[in-house]
C-alpha positions in Angstrom: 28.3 -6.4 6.7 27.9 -3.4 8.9 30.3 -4.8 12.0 31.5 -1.4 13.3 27.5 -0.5 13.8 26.6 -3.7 15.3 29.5 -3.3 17.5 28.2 0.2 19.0 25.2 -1.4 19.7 26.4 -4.7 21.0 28.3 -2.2 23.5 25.4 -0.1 24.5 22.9 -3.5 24.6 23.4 -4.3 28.4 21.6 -1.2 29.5 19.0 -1.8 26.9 18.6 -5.7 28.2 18.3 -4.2 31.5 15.5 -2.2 30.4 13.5 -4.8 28.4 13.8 -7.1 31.7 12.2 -4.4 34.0 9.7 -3.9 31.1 8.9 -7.8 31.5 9.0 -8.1 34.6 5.9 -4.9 34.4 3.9 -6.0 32.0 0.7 -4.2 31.3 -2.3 -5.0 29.2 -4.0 -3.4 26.3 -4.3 0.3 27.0 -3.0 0.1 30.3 0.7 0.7 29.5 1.1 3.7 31.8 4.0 2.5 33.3 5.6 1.6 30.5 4.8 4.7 28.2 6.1 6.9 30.8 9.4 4.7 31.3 9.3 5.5 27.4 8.3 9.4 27.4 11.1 9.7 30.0 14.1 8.3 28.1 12.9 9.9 25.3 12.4 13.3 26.3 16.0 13.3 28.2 17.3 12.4 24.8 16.1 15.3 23.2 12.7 14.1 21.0 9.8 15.8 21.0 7.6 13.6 22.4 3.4 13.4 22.7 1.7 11.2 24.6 -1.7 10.3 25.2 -2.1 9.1 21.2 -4.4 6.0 21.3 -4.8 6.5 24.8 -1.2 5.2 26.2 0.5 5.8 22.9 3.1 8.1 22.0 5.6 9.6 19.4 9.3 10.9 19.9 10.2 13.2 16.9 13.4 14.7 16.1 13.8 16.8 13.2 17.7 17.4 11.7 19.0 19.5 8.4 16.7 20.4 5.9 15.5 17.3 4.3 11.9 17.0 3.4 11.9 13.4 4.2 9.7 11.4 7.0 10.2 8.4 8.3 8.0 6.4 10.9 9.2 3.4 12.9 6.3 1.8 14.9 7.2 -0.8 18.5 3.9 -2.2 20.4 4.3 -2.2 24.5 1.4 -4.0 25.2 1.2 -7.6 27.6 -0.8 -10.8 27.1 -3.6 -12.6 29.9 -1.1 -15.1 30.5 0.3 -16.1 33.9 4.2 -16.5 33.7 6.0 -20.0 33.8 9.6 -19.3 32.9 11.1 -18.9 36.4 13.5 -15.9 35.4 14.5 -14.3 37.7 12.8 -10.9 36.1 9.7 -12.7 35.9 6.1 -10.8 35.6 5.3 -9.3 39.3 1.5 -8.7 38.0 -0.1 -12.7 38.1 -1.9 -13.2 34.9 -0.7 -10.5 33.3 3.0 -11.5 30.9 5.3 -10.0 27.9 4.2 -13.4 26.4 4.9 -11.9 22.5 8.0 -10.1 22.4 6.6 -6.1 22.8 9.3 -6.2 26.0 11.9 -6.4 23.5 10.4 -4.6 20.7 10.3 -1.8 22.8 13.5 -2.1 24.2 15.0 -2.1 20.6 13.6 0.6 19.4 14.8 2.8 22.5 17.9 1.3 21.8 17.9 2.4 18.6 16.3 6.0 19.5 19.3 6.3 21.9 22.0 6.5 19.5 20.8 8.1 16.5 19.8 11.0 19.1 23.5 11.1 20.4 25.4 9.7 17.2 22.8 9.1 14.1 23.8 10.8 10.7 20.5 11.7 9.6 18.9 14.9 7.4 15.0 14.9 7.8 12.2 13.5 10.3 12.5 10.9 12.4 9.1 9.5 14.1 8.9 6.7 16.6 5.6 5.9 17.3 5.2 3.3 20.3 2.0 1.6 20.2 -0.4 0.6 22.9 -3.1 -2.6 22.5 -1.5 -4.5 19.5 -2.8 -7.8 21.2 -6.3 -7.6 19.8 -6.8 -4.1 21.0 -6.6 -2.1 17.6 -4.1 0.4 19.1 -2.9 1.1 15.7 -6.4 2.4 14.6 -6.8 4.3 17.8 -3.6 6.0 17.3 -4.4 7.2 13.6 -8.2 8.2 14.9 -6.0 10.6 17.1 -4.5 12.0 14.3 -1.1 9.6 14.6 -0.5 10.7 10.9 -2.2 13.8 10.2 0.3 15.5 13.0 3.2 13.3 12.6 3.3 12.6 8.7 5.4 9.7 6.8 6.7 8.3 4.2 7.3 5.1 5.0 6.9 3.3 7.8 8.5 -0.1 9.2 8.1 -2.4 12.3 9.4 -5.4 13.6 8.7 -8.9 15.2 10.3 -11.4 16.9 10.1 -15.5 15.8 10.8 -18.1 17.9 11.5 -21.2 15.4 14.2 -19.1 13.1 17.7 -18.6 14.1 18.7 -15.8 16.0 18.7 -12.2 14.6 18.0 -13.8 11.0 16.0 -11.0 9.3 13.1 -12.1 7.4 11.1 -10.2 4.9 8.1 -10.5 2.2 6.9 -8.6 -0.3 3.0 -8.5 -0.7 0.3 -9.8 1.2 2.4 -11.2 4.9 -0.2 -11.8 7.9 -3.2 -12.5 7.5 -6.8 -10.6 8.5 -8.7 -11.7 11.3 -12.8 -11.8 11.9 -14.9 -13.1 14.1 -18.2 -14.4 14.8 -20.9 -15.4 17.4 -23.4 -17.2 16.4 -26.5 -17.4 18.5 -29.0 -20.4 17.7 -32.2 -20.4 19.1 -34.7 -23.4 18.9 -37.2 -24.8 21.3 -36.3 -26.6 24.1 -37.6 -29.7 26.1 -37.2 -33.2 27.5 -34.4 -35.3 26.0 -36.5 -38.1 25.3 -39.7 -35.8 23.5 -37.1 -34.5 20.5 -40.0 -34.4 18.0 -41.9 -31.6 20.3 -38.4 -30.0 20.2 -36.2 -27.9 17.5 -32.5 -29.0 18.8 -29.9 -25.8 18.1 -27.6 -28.8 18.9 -27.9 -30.8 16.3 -28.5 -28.0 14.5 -24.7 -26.5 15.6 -22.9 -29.9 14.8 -24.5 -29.7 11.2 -23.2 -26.0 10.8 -19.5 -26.9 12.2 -19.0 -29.7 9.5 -20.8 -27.6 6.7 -18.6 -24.6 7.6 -15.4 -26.6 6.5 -16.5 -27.3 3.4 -16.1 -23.2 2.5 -12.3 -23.2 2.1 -12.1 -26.6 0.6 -15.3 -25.9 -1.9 -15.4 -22.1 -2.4 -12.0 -20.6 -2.2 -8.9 -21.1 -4.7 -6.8 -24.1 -3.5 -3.5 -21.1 -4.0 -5.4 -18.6 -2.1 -5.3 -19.6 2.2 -8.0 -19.3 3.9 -9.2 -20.8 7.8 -12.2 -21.0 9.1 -12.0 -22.2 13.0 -15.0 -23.2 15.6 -13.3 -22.5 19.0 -15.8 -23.0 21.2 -19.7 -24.4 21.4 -21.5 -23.4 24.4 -24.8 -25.5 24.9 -26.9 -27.4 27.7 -26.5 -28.5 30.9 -28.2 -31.6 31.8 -28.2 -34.8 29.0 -31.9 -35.5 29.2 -32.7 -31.4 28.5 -32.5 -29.9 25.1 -31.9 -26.8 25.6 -33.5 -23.6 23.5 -30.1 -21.9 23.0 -26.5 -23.0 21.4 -23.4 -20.7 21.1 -20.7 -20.8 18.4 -17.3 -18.8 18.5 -15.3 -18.3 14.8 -12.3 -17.3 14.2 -11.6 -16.7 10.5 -8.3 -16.1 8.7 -7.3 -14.8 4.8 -4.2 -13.6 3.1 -6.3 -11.6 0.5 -8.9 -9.0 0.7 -11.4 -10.9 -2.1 -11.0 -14.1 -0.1 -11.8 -12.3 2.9 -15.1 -11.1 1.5 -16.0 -14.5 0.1 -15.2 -16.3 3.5 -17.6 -13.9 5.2 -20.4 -14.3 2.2 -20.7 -17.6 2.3 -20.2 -17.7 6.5 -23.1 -16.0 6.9 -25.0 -17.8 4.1 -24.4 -21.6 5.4 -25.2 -21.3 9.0 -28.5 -19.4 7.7 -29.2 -22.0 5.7 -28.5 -25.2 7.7 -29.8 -23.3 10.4 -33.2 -22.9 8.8 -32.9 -26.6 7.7 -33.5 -27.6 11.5 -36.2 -24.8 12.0 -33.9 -23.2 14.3 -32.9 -19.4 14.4 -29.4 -17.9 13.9 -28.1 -14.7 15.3 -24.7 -13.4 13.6 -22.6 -10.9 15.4 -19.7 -10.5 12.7 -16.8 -8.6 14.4 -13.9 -7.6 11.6 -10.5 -7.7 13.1 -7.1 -6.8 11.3 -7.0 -6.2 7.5 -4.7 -8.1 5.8 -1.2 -6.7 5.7 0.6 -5.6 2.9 4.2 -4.8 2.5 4.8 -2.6 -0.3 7.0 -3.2 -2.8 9.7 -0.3 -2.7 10.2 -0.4 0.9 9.7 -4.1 0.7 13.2 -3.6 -1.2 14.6 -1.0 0.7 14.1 -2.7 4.0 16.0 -5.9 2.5 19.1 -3.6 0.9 19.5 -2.7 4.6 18.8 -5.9 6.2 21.5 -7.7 3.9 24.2 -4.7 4.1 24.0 -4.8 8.1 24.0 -8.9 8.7 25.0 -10.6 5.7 23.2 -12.3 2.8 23.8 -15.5 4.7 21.3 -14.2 7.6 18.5 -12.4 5.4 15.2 -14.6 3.8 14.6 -12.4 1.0 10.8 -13.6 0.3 9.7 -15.5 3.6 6.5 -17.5 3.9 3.5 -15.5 4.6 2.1 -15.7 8.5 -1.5 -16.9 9.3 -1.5 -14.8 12.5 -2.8 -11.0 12.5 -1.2 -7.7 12.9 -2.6 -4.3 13.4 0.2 -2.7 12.2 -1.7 -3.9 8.6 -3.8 -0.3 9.3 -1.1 2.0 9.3 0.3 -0.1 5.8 -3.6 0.4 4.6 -2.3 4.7 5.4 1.1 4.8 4.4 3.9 2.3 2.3 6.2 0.4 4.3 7.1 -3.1 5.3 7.0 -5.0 8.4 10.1 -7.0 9.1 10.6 -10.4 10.9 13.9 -11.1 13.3 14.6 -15.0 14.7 14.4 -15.2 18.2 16.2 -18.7 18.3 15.4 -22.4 17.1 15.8 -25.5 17.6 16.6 -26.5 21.4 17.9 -22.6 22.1 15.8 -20.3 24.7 14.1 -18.9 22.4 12.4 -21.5 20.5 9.5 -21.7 22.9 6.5 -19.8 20.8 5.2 -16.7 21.7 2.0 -16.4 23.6 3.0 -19.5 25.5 4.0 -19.0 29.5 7.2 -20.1 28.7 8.1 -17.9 26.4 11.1 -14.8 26.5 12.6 -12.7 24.2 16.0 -13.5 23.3 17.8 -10.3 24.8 20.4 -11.3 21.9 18.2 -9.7 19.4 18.4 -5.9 21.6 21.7 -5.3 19.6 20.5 -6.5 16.2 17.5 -5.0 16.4 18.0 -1.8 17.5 21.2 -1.6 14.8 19.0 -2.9 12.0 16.7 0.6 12.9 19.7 3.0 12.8 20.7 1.4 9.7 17.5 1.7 8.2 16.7 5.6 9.6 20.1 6.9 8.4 20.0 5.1 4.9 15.9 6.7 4.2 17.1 10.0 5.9 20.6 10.5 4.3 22.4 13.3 5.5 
């Protein structure tokens, strides 16, 4: 175990806790992090890195090049805020109602500055070092607007590696996977158009009601009827927006999907055969279906090599006792999947607390917060890794 390393940071962690809570208590949404990018370009700038801005719209890069080493690394932290109005009662909590650091990016950011700090002032390192901070994680595709602005034609890697916080694991446990480790993330809205009229006349009527019921119980029958029982796969009906009086049926019915896979075949196939039943039982109740498919995040991937590395350096800073080796792979979605779709790397998980412990409480929830415990583990675990890929 690395002590003397987590000790510098441990030392150096109040100032970094004080910046995470101003962070929090500024949150900004998707491609709004001016504050916060500029709090970012500042500290980085006075530390010496090269920094551009204006990548993805608020993104940005710090590089700092040292020795001769051919060698590029990227580390990627997401600023972005939730729609969530705040219910913790910290005393740093959001000043912006509806607007809170409901998912952790407070901290992530605040780590990787953390981290940017000392290996700028006492990092060992021969090569390139690229921190990328990334706006609009939260649904916003930041990480694809970032690369359309050239993210990795200007600032090239060999790797690169990013963290997240989770509540329900213990504290600064450090948690990777190999393969396939959030899954993707489409959408749908389905439009269904019929003929409306009196509740009691349904036979002068085509009812995109009854015609939406008969498509939300068919559609469950895709992952337990056309997708491996080993492969996961979810297929959700969030909302139905229909009618407003119970003696009108109405000509219109709206359906919202959310739909989830850990592999890029099943992903296809979920779509395929998405598409395919709600034609069908639409056309069964001589009703009309519009589908507006939106694709969200791919599937992402950690590669095996840095899969490997990133574990050698989890396990030599904290301990085997505090590293998962092979977690459980995550239904949610992360864009960071696009830049692991461009360049090898591995995205690592860090416990933000469990059990009774502060923070339990599940991000995007108003009561969550990011355990300011994790600033020092963090940001040590991203030296570590830095000066162990760019050896001097």
């Amino acid at each position: 175990m690395t002590t003397s390393l987590l000790d510098q940071l441990h030392q150096q962690a109040d100032e970094f806790i004080g910046l995470r809570r101003d962070i929090h208590q500024h949150p900004e949404l998707a491609f709004d992090e001016h504050r916060t990018s500029s709090l970012v370009a500042e500290k980085l700038a006075a530390w010496g890195y090269e920094v551009e801005r204006g990548l993805g719209g608020t993104g940005l890069v710090g590089r700092m090049v040292r020795g001769n080493g051919k060698r590029r690394l990227g580390i990627r932290a997401d600023m972005d805020a939730l729609p969530i109005d705040e219910a913790t009662g910290l005393a740093y909590s959001s000043s912006h109602a509806g607007v809170m650091h409901a998912c952790g990016h407070d901290g992530h950011t605040a780590m990787l500055l953390a981290a940017a700090h000392h290996l700028a002032h006492r990092g060992r390192f021969d090569g390139t070092l690229n921190l990328i901070f990334q706006p609009a994680e939260e649904g916003g595709g930041g990480a694809l607007r970032m690369m359309e602005d050239g993210l990795f034609d200007k600032y090239p890697c060999d790797a690169v590696f990013a963290m997240h916080n989770m509540p329900g694991m213990p504290q600064g446990r450090l948690v990777l996977r190999e393969g396939a480790a959030m899954a993707s993330s489409d959408y749908a809205t389905v439009t269904l158009t019929g003929v409306g009229g009196h509740g009691a006349l349904p036979h002068r009527t085509a009812d995109p009601i009854v015609a939406a019921a008969s498509i939300v119980m068919a559609l469950q029958t895709i992952v337990s009827r056309n997708i491996d029982p080993l492969q996961m796969a979810v297929v959700t009906v969030g909302a139905i927006h229909s009618g407003k009086a119970n003696n009108v049926i109405p000509q219109t019915a709206t359906l919202e999907l959310s739909v989830r896979a850990l592999d890029r075949e099943v992903r296809s196939t979920l779509e395929k055969r998405i598409k395919s039943v709600i034609r069908s039982q639409a056309e069964s109740f001589d009703v009309q279906a519009k589908i507006e498919w939106r694709p969200g995040y791919a599937v992402l991937v950690n590669t095996p090599e840095e899969t490997a590395f990133a574990r050698e350096v989890a396990t030599e800073l904290v301990g085997a006792d505090r590293v998962t080796l092979q977690g459980q792979p995550l239904s949610g979605s992360e864009d960071f999947a696009f830049m692991l779709e461009k360049v090898p790397g591995c995205y690592v998980l860090i416990g933000n607390g469990d059990g009774d412990s502060h923070g339990a409480c599940m991000v995007h929830n108003p009561g969550y917060d990011f355990n300011d415990a994790n600033v020092a583990v963090g940001s040590a675990y991203w030296v570590l890794l830095a000066e162990r890929f760019l050896r001097a």
